[in-house]
MMTF fields as JSON, N, C-alpha, C and O atoms, coordinates in Angstrom:
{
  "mmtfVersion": "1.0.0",
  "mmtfProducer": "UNKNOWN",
  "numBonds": 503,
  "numAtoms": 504,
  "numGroups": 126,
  "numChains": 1,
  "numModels": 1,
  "chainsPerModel": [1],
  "groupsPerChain": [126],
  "chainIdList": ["A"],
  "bondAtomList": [4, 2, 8, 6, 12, 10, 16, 14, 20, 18, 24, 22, 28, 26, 32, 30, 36, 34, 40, 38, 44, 42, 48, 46, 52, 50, 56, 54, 60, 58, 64, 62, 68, 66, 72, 70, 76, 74, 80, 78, 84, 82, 88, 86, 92, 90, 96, 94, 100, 98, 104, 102, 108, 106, 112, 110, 116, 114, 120, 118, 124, 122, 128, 126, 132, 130, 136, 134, 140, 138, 144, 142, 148, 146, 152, 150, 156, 154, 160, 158, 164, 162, 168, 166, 172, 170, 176, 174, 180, 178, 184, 182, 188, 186, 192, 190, 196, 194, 200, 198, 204, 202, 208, 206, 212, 210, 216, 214, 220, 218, 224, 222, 228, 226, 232, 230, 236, 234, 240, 238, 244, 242, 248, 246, 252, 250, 256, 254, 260, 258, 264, 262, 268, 266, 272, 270, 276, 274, 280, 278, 284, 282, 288, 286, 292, 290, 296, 294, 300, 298, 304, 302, 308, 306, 312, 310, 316, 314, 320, 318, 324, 322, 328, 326, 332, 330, 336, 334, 340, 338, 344, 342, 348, 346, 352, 350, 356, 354, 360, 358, 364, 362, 368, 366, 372, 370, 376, 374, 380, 378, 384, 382, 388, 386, 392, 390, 396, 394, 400, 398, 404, 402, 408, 406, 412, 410, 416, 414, 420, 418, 424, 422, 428, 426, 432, 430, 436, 434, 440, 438, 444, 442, 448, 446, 452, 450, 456, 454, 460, 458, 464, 462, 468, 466, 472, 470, 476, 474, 480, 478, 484, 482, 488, 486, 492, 490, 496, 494, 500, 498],
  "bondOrderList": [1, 1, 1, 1, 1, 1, 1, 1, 1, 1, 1, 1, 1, 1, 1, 1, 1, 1, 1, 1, 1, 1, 1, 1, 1, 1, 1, 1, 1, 1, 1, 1, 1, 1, 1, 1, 1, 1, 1, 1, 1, 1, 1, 1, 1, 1, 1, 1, 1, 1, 1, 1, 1, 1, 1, 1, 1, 1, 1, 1, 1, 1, 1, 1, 1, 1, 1, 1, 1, 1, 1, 1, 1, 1, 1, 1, 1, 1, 1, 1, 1, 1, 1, 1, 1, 1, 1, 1, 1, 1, 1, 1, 1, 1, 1, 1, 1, 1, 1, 1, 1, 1, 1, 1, 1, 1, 1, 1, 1, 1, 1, 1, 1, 1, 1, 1, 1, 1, 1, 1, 1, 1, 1, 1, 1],
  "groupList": [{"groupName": "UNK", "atomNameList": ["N", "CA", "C", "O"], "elementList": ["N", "C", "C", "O"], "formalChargeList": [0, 0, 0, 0], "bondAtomList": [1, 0, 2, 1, 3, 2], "bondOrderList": [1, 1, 2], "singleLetterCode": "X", "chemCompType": "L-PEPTIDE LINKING"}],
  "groupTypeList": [0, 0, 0, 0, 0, 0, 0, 0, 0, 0, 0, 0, 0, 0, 0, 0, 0, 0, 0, 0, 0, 0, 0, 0, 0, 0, 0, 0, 0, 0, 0, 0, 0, 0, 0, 0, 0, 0, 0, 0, 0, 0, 0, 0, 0, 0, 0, 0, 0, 0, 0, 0, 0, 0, 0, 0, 0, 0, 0, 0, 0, 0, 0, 0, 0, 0, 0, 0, 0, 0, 0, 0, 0, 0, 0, 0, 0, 0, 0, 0, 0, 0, 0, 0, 0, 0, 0, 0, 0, 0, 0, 0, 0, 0, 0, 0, 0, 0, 0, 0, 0, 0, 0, 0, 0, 0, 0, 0, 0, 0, 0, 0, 0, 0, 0, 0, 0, 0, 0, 0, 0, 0, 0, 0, 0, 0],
  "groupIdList": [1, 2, 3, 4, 5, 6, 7, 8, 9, 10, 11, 12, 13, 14, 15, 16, 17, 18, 19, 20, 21, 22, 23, 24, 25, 26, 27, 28, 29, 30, 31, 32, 33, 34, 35, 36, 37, 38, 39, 40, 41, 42, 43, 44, 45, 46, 47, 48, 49, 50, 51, 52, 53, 54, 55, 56, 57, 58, 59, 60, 61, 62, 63, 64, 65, 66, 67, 68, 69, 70, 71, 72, 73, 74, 75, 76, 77, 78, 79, 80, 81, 82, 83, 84, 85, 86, 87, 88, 89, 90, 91, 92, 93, 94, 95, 96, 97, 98, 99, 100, 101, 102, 103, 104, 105, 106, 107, 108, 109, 110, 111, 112, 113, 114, 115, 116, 117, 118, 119, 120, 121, 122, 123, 124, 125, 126],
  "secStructList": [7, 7, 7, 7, 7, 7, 7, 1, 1, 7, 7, 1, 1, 7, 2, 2, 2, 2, 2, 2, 2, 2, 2, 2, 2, 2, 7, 1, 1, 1, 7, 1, 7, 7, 7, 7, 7, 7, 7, 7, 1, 1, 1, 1, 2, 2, 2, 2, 2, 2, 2, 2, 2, 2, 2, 2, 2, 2, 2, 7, 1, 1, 7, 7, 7, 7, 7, 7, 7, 2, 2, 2, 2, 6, 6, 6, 1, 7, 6, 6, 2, 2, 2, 2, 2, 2, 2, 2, 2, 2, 2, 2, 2, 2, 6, 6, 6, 1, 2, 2, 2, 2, 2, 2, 2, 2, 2, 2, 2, 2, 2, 2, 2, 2, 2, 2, 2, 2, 2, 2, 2, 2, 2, 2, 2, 7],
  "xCoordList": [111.912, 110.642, 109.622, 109.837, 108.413, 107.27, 107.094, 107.204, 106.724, 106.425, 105.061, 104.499, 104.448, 103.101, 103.156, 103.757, 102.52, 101.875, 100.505, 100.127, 99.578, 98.299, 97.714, 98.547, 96.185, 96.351, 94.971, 93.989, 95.203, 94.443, 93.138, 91.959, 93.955, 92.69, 91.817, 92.388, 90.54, 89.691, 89.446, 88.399, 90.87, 91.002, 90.391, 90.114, 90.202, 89.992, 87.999, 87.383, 87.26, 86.012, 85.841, 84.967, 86.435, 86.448, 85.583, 85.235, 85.289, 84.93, 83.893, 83.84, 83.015, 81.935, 81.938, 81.175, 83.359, 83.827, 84.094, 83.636, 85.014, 85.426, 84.588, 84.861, 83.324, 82.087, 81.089, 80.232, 81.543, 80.51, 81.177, 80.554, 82.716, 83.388, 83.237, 83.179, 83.222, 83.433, 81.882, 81.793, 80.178, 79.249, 79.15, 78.343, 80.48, 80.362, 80.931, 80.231, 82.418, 82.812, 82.252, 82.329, 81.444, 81.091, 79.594, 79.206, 78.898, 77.58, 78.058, 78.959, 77.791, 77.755, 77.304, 77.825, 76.24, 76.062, 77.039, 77.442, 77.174, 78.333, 79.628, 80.122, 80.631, 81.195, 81.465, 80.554, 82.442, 83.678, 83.401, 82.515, 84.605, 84.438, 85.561, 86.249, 86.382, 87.348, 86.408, 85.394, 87.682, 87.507, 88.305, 89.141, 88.497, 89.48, 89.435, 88.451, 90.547, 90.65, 91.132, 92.083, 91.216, 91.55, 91.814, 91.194, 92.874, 92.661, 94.496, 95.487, 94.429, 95.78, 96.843, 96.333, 98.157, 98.808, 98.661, 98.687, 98.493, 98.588, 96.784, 96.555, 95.789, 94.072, 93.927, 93.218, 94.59, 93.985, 93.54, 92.888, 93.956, 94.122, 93.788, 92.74, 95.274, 95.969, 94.947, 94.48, 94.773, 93.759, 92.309, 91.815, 91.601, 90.705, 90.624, 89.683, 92.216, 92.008, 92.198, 91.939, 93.056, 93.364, 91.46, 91.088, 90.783, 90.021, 89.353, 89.081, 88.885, 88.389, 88.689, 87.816, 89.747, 90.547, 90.029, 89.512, 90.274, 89.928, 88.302, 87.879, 87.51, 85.894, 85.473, 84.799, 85.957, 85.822, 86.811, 86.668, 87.568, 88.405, 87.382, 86.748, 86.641, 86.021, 84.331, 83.908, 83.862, 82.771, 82.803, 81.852, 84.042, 84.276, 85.511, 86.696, 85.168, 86.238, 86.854, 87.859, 86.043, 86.235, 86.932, 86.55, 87.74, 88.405, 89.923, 90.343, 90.597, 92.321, 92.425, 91.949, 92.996, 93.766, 94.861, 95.751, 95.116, 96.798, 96.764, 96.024, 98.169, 98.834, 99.834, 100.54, 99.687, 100.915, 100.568, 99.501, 101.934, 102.737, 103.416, 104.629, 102.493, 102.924, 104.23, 105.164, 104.3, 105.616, 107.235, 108.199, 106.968, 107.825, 108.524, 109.689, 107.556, 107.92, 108.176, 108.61, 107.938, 107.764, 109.18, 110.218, 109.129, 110.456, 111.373, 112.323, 111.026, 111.818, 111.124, 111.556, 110.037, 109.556, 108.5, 108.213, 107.846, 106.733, 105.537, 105.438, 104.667, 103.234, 102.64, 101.647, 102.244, 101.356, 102.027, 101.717, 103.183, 104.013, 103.927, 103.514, 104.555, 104.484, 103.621, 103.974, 102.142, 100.978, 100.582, 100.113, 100.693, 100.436, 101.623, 101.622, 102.375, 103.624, 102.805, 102.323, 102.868, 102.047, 101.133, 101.308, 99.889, 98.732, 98.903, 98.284, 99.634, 100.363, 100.934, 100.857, 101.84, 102.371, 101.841, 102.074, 100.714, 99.804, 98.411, 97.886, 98.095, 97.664, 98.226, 97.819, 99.372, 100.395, 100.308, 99.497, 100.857, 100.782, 99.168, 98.914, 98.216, 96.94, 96.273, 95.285, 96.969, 96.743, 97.382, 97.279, 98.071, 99.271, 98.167, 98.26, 97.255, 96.191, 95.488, 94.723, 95.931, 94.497, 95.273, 95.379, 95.772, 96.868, 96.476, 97.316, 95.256, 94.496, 94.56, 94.919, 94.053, 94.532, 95.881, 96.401, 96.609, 98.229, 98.88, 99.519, 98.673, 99.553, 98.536, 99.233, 97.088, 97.017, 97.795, 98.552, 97.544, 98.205, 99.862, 100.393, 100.491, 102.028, 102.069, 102.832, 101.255, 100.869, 101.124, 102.107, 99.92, 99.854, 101.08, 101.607, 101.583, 103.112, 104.357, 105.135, 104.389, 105.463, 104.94, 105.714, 103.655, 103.221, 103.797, 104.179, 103.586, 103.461, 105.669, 106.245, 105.98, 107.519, 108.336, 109.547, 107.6, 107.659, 107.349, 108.102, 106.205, 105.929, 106.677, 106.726, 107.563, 108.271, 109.398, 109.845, 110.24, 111.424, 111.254, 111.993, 110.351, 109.87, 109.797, 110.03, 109.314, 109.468, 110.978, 111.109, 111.493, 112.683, 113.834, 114.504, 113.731, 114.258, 113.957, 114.704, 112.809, 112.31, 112.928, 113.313, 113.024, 113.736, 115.355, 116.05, 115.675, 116.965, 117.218, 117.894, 116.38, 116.646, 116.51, 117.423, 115.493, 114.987, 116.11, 115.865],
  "yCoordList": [-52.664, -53.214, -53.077, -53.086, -52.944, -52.483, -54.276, -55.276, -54.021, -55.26, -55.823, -54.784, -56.301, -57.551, -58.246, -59.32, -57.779, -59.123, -58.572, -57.4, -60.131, -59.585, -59.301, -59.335, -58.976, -58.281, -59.386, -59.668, -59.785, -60.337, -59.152, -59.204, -58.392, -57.171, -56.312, -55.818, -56.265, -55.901, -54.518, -54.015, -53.708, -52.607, -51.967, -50.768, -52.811, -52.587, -52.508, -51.826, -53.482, -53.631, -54.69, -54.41, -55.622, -56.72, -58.064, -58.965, -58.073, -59.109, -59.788, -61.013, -58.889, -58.9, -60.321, -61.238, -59.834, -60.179, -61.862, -62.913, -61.546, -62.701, -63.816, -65.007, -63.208, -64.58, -64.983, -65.867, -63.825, -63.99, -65.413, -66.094, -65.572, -66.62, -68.345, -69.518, -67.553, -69.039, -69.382, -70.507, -68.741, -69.308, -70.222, -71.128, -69.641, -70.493, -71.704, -72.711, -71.823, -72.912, -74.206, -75.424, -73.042, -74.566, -75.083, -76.18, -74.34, -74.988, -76.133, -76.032, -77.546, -79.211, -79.072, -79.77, -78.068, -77.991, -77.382, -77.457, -76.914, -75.62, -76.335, -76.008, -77.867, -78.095, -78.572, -78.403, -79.104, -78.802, -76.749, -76.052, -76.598, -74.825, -74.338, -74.576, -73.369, -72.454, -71.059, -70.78, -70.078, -69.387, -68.175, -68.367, -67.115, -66.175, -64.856, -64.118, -64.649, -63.356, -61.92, -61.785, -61.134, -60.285, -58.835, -58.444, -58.277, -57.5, -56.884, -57.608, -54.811, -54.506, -55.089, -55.662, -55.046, -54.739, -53.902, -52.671, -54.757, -53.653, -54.104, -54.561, -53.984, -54.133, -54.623, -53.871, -55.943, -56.402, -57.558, -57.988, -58.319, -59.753, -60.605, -61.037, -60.765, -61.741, -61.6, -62.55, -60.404, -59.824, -60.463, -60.789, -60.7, -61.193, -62.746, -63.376, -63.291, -64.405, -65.462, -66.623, -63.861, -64.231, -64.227, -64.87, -63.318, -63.265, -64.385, -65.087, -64.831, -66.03, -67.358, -68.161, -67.474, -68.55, -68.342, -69.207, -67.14, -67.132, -67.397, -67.791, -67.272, -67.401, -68.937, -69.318, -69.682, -70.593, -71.872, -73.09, -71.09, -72.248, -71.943, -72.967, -70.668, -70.93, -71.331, -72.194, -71.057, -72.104, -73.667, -74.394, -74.106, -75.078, -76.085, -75.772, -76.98, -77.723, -79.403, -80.109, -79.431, -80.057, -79.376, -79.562, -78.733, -78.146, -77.947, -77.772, -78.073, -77.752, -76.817, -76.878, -75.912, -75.125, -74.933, -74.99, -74.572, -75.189, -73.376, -72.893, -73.006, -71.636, -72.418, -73.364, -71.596, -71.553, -70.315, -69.79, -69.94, -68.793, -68.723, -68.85, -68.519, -68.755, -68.383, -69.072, -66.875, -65.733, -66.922, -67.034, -67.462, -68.441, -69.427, -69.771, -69.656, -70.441, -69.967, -70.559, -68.808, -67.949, -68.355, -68.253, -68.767, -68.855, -70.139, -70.525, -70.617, -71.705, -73.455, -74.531, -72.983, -74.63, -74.59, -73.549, -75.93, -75.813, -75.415, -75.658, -74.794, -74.093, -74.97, -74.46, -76.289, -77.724, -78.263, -78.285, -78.756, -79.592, -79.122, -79.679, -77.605, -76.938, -77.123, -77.541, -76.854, -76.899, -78.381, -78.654, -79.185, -80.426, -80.958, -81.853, -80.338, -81.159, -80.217, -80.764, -78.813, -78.411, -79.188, -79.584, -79.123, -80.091, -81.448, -81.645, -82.269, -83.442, -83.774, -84.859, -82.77, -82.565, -82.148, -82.677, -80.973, -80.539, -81.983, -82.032, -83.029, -84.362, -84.919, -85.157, -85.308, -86.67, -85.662, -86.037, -84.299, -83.98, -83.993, -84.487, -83.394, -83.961, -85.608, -85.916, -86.26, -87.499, -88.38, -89.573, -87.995, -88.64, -89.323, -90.55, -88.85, -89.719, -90.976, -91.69, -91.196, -92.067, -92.929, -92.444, -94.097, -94.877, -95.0, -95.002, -95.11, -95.203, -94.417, -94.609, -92.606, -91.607, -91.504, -91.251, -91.74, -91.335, -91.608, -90.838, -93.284, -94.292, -93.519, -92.716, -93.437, -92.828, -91.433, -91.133, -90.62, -89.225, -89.182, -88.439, -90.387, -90.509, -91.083, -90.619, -92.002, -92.607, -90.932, -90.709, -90.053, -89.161, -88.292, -87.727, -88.202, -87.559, -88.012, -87.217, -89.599, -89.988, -90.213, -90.603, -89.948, -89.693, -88.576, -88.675, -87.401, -85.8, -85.921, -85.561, -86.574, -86.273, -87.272, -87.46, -87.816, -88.311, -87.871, -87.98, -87.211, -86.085, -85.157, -84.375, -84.568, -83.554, -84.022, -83.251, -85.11, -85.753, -85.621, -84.979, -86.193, -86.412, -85.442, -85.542, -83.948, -82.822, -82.238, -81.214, -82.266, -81.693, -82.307, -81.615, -84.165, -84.773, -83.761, -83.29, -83.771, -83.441, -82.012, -81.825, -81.042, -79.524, -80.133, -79.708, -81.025, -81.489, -81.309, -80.486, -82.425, -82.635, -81.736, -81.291, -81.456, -79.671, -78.799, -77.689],
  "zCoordList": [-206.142, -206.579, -205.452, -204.24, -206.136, -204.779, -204.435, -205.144, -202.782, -202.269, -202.556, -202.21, -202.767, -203.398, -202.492, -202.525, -201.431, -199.896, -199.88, -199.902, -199.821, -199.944, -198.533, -197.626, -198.12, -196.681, -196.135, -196.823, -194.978, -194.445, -193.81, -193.459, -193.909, -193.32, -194.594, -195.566, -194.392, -195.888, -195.743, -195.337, -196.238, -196.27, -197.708, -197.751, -198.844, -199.985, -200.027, -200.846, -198.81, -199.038, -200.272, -201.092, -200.429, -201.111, -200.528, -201.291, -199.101, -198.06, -198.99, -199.095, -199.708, -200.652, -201.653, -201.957, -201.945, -203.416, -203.013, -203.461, -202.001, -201.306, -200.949, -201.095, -200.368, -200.031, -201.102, -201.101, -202.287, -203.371, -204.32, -205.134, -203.867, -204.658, -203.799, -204.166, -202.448, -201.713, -201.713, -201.222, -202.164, -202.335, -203.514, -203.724, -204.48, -205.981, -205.626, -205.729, -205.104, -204.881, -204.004, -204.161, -202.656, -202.206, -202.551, -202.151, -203.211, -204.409, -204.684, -205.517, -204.243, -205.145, -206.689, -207.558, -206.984, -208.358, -209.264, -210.425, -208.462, -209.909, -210.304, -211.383, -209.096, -209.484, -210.767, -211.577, -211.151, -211.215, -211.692, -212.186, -211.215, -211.651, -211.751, -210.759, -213.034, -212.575, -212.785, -213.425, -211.528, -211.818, -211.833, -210.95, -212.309, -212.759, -211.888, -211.856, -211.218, -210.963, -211.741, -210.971, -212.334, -213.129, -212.179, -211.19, -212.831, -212.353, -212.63, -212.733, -212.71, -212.585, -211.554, -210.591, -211.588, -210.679, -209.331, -209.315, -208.124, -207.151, -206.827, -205.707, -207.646, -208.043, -206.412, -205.743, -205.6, -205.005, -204.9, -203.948, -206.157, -206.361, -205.347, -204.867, -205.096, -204.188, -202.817, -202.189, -202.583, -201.162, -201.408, -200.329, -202.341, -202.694, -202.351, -201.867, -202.847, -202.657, -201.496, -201.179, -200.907, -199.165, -198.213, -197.231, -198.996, -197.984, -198.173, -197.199, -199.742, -200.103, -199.361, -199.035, -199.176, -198.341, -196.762, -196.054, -196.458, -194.845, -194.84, -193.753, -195.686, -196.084, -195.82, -194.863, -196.77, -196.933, -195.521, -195.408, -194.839, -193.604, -193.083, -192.827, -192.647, -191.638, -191.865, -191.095, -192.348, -193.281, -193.43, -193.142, -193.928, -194.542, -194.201, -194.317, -193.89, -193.408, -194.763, -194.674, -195.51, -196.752, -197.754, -198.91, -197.583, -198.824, -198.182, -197.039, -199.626, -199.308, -200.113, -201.246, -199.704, -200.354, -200.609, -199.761, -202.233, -202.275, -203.546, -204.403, -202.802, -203.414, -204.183, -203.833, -205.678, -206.473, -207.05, -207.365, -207.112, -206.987, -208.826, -208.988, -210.037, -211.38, -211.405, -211.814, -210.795, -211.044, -210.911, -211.669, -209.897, -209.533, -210.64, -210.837, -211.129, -212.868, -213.875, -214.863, -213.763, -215.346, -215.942, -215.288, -217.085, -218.063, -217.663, -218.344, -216.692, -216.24, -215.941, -215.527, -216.363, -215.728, -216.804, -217.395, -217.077, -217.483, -216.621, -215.419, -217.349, -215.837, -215.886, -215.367, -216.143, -216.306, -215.127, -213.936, -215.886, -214.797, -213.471, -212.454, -213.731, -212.141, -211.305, -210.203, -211.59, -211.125, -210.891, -209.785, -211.641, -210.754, -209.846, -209.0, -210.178, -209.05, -207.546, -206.555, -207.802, -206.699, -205.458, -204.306, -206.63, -206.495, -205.752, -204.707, -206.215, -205.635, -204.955, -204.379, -204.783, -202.829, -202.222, -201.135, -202.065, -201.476, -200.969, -199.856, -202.196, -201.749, -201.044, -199.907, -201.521, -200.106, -199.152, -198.305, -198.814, -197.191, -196.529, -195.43, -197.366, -196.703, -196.426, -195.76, -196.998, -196.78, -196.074, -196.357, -195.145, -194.397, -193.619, -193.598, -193.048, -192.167, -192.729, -192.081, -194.327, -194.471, -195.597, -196.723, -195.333, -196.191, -197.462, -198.362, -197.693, -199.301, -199.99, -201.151, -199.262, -200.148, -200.339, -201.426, -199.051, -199.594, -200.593, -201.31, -200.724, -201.744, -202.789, -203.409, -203.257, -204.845, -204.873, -205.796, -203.794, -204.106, -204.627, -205.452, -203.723, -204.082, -205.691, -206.538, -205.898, -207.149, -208.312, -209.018, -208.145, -209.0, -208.858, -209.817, -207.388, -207.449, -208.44, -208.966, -208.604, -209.105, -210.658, -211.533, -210.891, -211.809, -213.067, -214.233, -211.983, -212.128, -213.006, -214.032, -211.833, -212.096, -213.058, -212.951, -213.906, -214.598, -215.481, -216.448, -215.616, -217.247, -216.824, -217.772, -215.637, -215.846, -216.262, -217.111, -216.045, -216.807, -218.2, -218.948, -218.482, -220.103, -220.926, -222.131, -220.069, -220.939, -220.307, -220.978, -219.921, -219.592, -220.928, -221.695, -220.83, -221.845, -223.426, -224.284, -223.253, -224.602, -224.974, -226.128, -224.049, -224.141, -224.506, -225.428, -223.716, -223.723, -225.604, -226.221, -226.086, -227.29, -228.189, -228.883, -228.222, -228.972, -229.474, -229.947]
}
């Protein structure tokens, strides 16, 4: 299988692409926002979103960034569940500094794993 590592170096000329996304995200107006990358296999994706990331650390010091990896789930987990269990550990470890965020972030953690019991039960029964 071909290897899929994205490149910190902007061999593609994407740098473009890259600051044209981190001006959307850090706009106060535009929030809340998704937004979609598209693109073939191989396209450059992931490189886009590496540079996006390196765009925005060094710009921006209010933002977390949290990688999930769909491929990882495919066929085996729910992609809801997955993604907020993500999300939620990615909160409690940024919040280890600040006891208020932690306890809600752990809050939404034991939250998260609790609708994943519930649908697991529920496959159970199915």
């Amino acid at each position: 299988m071909w290897s899929d590592s994205e490149s910190k170096i902007d061999y593609l000329n994407f740098s473009e692409i890259g600051e044209s996304i981190t001006d959307i995200i850090v706009t106060p107006e535009l929030l809340p926002i998704s937004i979609g990358v598209f693109g073939d296999w191989g396209a450059g994706k992931s490189t886009i979103l590496e540079l996006t990331k390196a765009t925005i650390e060094t710009e921006n010091t209010n933002f977390i960034h949290i990688r999930f990896d769909a491929w990882l789930f495919q066929g085996y987990d729910d992609a809801r569940a997955a993604i907020l269990e993500t999300i939620a550990k990615a909160l409690v470890k940024e919040t280890e500094k600040n006891p208020t965020l932690k306890e809600k972030a752990q809050s939404l953690y034991k939250r998260v794993n609790k609708f994943r019991a519930i649908g697991m039960l529920a496959d159970v029964g199915s």
